[in-house]
N, C-alpha and C positions, 0 to 999 in steps of 0.2 A: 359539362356544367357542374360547377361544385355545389352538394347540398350541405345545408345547414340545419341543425336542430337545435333551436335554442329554447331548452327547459326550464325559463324561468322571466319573470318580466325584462324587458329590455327596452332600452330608449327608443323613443319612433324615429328620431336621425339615424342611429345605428342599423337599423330596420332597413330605411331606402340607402343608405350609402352600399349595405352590403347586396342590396338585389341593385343597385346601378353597378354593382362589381359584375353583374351578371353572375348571382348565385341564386340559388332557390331554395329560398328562407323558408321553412316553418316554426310556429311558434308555437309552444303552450306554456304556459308557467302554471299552471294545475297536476303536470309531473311530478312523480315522488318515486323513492326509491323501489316500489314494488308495481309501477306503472313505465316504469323509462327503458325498462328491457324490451319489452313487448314495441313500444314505439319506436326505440332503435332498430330493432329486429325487423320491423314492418317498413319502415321510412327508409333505413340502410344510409344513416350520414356520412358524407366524408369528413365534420367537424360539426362538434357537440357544445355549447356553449351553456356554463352553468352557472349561477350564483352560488346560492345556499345550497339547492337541490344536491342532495346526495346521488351520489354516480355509484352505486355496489358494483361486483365484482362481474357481476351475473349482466350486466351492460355489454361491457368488451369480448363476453361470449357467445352475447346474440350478433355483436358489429361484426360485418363483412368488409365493408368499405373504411368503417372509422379510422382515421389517422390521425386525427388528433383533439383533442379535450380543452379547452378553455376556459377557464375556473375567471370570470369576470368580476377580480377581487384577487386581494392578495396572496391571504391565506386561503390552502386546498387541501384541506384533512377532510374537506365532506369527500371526496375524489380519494376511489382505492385508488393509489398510484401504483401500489405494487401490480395488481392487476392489467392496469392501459400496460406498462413495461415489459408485463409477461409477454403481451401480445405485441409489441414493439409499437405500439400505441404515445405517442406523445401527451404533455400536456405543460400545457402554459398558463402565467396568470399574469397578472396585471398590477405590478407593486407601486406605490406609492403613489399611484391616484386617488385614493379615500385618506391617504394620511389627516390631511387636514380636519378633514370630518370626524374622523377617529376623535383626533387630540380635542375639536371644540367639546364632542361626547364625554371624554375624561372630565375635563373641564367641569364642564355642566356638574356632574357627579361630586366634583369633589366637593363641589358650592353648596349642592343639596346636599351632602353627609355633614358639614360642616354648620350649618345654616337650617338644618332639616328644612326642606323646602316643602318635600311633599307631606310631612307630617303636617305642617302648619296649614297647606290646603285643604287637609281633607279637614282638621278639625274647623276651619271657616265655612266646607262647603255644608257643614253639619249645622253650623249654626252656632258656635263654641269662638270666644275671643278668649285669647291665653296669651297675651304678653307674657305676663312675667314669669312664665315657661320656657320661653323660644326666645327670651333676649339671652339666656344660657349658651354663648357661642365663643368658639376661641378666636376665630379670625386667624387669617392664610400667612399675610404681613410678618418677615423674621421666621415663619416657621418652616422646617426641611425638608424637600422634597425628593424624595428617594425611587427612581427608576429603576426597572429589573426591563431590560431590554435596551438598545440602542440605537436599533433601526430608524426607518424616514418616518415614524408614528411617535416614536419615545422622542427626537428630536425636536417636532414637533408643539409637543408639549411641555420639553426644557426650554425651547423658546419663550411660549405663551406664562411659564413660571417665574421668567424674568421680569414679566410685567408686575405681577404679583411683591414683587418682591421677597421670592423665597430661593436661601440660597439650594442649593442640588448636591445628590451624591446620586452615582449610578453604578451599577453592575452590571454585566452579561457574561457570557463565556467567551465572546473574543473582545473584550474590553480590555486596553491598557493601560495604563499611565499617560502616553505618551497620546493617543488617543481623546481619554477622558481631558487631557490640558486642552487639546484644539476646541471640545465641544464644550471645554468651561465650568465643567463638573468636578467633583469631587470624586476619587476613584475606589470602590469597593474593593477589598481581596476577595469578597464572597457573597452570597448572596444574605448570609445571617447578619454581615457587616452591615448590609442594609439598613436589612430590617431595623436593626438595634439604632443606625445611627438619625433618623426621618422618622417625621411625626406624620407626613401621609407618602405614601405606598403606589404607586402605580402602575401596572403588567405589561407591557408591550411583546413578547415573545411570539411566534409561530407555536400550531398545537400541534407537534409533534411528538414518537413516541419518547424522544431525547427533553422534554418538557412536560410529558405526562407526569402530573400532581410534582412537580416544582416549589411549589407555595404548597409546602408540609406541612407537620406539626412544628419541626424544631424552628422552621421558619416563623407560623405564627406563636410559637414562644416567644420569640425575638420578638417581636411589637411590641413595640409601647403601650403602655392603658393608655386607653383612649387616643389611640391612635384611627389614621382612616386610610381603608382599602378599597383601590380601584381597580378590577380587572374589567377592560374592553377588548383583551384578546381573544382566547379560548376559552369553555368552563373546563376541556380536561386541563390544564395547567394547575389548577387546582386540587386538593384536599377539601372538601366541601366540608366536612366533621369535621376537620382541625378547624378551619377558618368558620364555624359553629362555635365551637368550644372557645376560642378566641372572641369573640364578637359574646357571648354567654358571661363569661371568666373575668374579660379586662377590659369592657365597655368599647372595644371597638366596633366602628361603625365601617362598613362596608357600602360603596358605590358599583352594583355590580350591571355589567347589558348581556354575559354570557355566561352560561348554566352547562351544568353535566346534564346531559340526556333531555337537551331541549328539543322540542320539534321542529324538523323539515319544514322548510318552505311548502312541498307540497302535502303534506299533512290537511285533513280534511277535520282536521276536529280542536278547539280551539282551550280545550282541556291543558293545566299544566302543574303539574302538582310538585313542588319542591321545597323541601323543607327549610332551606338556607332562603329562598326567595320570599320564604313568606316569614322572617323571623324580624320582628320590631328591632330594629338597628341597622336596616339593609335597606338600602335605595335602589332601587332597580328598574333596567330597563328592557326592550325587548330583543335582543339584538340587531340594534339599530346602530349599532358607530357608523358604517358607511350609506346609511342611507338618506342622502343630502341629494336633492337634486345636481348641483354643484360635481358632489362624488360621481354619479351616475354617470351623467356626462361625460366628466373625463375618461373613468373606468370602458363605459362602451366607444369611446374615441379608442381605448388603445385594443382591445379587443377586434374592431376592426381591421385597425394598423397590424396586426396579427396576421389575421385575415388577408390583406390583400401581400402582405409581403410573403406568404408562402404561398400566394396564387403567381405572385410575379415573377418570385426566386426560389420556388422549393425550399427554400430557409425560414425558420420559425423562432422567434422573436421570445425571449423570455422561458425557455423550456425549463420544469424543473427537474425535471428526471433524465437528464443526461447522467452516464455511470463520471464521477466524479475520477474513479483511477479503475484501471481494470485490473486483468492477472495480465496482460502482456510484456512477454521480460526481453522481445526483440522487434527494433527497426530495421525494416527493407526499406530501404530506397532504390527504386528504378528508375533512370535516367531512361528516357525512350523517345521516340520519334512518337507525332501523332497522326495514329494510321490505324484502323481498326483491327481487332483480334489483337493488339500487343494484352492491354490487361486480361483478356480471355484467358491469352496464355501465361499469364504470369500466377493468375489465382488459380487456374488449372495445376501446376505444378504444385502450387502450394496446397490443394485439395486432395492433391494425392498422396501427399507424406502425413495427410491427417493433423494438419494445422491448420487452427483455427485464428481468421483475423480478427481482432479485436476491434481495428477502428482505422480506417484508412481516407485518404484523400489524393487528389490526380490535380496538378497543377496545370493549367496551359500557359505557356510562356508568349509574350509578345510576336505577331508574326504567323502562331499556330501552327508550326512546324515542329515542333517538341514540347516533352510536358514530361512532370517529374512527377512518380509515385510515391506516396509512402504509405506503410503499414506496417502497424504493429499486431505483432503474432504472440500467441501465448507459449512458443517453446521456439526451438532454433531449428532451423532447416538445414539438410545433410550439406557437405563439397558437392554430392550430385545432384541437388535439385538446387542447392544454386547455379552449377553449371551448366543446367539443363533451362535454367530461366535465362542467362546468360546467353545458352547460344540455341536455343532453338524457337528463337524467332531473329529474326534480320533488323527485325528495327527495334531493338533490345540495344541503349545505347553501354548501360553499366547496370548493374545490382550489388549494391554496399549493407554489407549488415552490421551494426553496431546494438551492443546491449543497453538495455533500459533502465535506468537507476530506479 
């Protein structure tokens, strides 16, 4: 029976779909990063399921059984990945089921930075009528709207900006020309081109450490006075002091829902002290982009589908920490009959000349009578360990090696 540890609120369908998988689900979502070692350690899951909760390092070294982490959500920077990988630990997430959520989130933001929504409710809830303060608004209509990302969340919301009537310019790091024409944008050479050429701003990237503080100073130099900035990605993508000094300096207004050094989900204390969050010009929220009923739903529908297709097929759905390229500079292909002990002996040979394989697969061929190997190795095997894979087994049909570009 495969157990589940799910460290953080989870939908009640996803709850009974996974124990009708016949699993045996616990829940807490009161875990936090100095509480989930001990629980793992003690429960011993074979699959971790997380939102926000942070997954530390100190996790995958209490895990005996864990095989794999589920980040229920796109983004997984709360998740040491390096750590589950050390330990050949998987982990997968669940992309573009909150996009929509995400973009209405922008949305909303852009409307209150543009509109001050929430300045004007608090001074009504005070007891303060200020028309002719708040009728001070540019309005969206004709004005630019400049994306730094291009994923299913930044699309999104260049959808929902047509309605608007604003035209778009976008940027990323694999953004083209030829790209930006299909999605109907304008194309950046950079991300300063951005900035400089959009009167409001909007973040879509992953927080990785290739995105850590992204949105600089020289970035928000580039703003326009009185321009408006939306980050619902990350807060590390961010320069919090530049984008201070910016918002101080040139009357930009900021729509922000993610902070540097915000707290965990399972954080026990409701404290949050940040000086850019609490600065008159800043609309904020609590990192909430994906949390729509709607989002949820989908996000634990595929969490599930995770779920049972590596209960069904050993295969796991969305990994993100597969190695992209390794050191392997040679392919074996072994043509074989299928019959037990052929691969035994084929990676025994190869064990002994102290090569290591980097990444292999066994095909079976129609019928079930033969099946073809391949493996890439991080260095080349002698004439006699290929000769020796060749012939010292019987149902060794050929072994072909070719170099790896």
């Amino acid at each position: 029976m495969m157990k589940i540890l799910i460290a953080d609120k989870f939908d009640q369908t996803g709850l009974e779909q996974l124990k009708a998988l016949g699993c045996d689900v616990q829940i807490d979502p009161s875990l936090g990063p100095d509480s989930l070692p001990g629980e793992v350690g003690e429960y011993q899951p074979d699959v971790l399921i997380v939102r926000s909760t942070k997954v530390p390092a100190d996790v995958f070294e209490a895990a005996k059984a864990l095989s794999l982490v589920i980040r229920a959500g796109a983004g997984y920077d709360n998740i040491n990945v390096a750590a589950a990988s050390a330990r050949g630990i998987s982990v997968a997430n669940c992309p573009g089921k909150n996009s929509i959520a995400v973009a209405e989130l922008a949305w909303g933001l852009i409307l209150a930075c543009d509109r001050r929504i929430p300045d004007q409710t608090i001074e009504l809830r005070a007891g303060t009528w200020n028309k002719k303060e708040y009728s001070k608004a540019r309005g969206l209509f004709g004005r630019t709207l400049g994306v730094i990302g291009t994923g299913q969340i930044a699309q999104e919301v260049i959808t929902r900006a047509r309605s608007f009537g604003m035209p778009i310019v976008a940027w990323s790091r694999s953004l083209t020309p030829q790209r930006a024409a299909e999605l109907g944008v304008g194309f950046c050479n950079d991300k300063i081109e951005c900035a400089r050429s959009a009167d409001i701003v909007s973040v879509h990237v992953a927080g990785t450490p290739e995105t850590k503080n992204l949105i600089d100073t020289p970035f928000c130099e580039a703003l326009r006075p009185g321009a408006i900035f939306i980050n619902t990605s990350r807060g590390s993508v961010v320069d919090e002091a530049a984008l201070l000094e910016a918002i101080r300096t040139k009357g930009v207004r900021a729509g922000l829902d993610v902070y540097q050094n915000e707290p965990g989900s399972g954080s026990t204390s409701n404290e949050f002290a940040s000086e850019l969050a609490a600065e008159p010009g800043v609309f904020g929220t609590h990192h909430i982009g994906a949390s729509t009923d709607q989002a949820q739903q989908a996000v634990t529908g595929e969490a599930v589908r995770i779920v049972r297709t590596y209960m069904e097929t050993g295969n796991i759905p969305n990994v993100v920490n597969v190695c992209a390229k390794t050191t392997a500079t040679r392919l074996l292909v072994v043509r074989h009959l299928n019959q037990p002990g052929v691969l035994a002996h084929v990676i025994g040979a190869i064990g002994s000349a102290k090569i290591n394989i980097e990444d292999m697969e066994n095909v079976i061929y129609e019928g079930e009578k033969a099946a073809c190997a391949r493996m890439n190795l991080d260095s080349e095997p002698s004439p006699e360990i290929l000769q020796q894979i060749q012939t010292g087994c019987e149902h060794v049909l050929s072994a072909d090696l070719t170099v790896i570009d």
